[in-house]
C-alpha positions in Angstrom: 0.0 0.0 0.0 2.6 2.4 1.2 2.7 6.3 2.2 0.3 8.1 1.0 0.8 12.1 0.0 -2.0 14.0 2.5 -0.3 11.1 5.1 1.3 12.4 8.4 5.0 10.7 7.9 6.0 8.0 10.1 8.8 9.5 12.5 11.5 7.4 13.1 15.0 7.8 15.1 18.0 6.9 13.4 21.9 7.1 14.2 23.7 9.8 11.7 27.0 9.8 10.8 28.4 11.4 14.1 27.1 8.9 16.0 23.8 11.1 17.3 20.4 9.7 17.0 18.0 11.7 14.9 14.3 11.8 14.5 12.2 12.9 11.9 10.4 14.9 14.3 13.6 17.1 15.0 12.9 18.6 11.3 9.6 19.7 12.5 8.8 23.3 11.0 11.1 22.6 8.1 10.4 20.9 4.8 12.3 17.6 4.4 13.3 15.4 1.6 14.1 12.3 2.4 15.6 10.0 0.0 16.3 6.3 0.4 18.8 4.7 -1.4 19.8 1.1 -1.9 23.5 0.9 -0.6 26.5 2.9 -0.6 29.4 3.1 -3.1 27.3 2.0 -5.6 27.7 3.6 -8.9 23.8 5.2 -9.0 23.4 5.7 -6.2 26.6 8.4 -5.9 25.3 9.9 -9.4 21.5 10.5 -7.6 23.5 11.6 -4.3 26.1 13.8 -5.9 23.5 15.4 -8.3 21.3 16.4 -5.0 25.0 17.8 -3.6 25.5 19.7 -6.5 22.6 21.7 -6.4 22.4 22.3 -3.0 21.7 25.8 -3.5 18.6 25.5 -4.9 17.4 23.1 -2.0 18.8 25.7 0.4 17.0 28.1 -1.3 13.5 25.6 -1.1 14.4 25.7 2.9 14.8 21.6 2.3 16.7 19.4 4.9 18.4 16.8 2.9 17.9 13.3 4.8 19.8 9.9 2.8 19.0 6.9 4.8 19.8 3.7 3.7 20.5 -0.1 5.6 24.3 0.9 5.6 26.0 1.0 8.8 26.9 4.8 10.3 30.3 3.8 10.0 30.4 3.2 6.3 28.0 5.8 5.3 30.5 8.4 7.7 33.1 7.1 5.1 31.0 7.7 2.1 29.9 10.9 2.9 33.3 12.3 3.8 35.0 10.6 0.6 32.3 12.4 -1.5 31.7 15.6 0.0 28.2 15.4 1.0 27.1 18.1 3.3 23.8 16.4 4.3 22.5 14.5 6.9 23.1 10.4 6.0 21.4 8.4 8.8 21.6 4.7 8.9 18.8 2.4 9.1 20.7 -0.6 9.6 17.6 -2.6 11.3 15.3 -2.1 8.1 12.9 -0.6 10.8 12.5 2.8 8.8 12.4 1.6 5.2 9.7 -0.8 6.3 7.3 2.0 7.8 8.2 3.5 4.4 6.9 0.4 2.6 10.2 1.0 0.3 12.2 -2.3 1.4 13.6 -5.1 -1.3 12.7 -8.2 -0.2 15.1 -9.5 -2.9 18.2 -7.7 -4.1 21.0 -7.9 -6.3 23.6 -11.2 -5.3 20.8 -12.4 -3.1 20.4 -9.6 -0.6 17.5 -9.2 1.2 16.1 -6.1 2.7 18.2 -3.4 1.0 15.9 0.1 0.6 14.8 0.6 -2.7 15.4 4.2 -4.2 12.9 6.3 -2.9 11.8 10.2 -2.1 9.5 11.8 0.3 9.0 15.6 0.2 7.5 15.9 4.0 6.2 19.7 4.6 7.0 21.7 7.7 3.8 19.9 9.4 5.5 16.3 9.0 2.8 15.5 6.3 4.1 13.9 2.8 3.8 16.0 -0.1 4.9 13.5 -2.6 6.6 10.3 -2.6 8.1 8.4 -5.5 9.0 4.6 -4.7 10.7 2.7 -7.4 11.0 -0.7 -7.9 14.3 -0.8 -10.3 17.3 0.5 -8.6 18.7 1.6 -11.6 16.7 4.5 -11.8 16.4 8.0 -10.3 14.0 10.1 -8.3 12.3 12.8 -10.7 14.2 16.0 -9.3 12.3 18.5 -11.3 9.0 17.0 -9.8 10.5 17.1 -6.4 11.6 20.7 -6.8 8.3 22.2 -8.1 7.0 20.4 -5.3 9.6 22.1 -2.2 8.1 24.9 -4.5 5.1 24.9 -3.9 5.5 24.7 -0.3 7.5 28.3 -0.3 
């Protein structure tokens, strides 16, 4: 079934990279995307992560916390983040708990993983509820950014 846009979000609490525990609810009063991607040092994923870097100006401009969360551990996501530059908030959901409330969880992955996030995007407005969501089932592909943008717009 998954989230539905007019849905309040489901909060969650999540280590970051430094080791602190974040919730969603901390981003209260502020427009969030939240973008779940699959694993890591994988080749899409960076491009999808180091397009959202490169135009952090215009999300800063959208007042839009950047969340990545994927089933990595903090540590490696501390070393991904740091290795490309990524000036966002990277929480790990090494339990699967979030991507399951999310309803955006593999049950079967590549080499015979199981429960690795599939690529997904949440705009969540200032009031916690979702504003769009886009869950796709091939990894392979990207969020639509333009569609998520005129969306953060909308909420100006």
């Amino acid at each position: 079934m998954g989230i539905q846009i007019g849905a309040t979000a489901p909060d969650f609490t999540l280590y970051n990279t430094e080791k602190n525990k974040i919730s969603l609810s901390d981003f209260h009063g502020k427009n969030v995307l939240l973008l779940f991607f699959p694993l890591a040092f994988t080749s899409t994923c960076t491009t999808e992560l180091c397009s959202v870097r490169d135009s952090m100006d215009v999300y800063s401009k959208l007042n839009a916390e950047i969340i990545g969360i994927s089933i990595d551990s903090l540590f490696v996501l501390d070393k991904y983040k740091k290795e490309n530059n990524f000036d966002f908030t990277f929480l790990s959901d090494f339990n699967k708990t979030t991507a399951a409330a999310y309803d955006c969880l593999f049950e079967s992955f590549s080499f015979d993983m199981q429960g690795v996030s599939k690529r997904a995007a949440f705009v969540i407005d200032r009031e916690g509820i979702v504003r769009y969501e886009e869950v796709l089932d091939n990894a392979g592909q990207l969020p639509n950014f333009d569609a998520i943008r005129e969306c953060l717009n909308s909420l100006q």
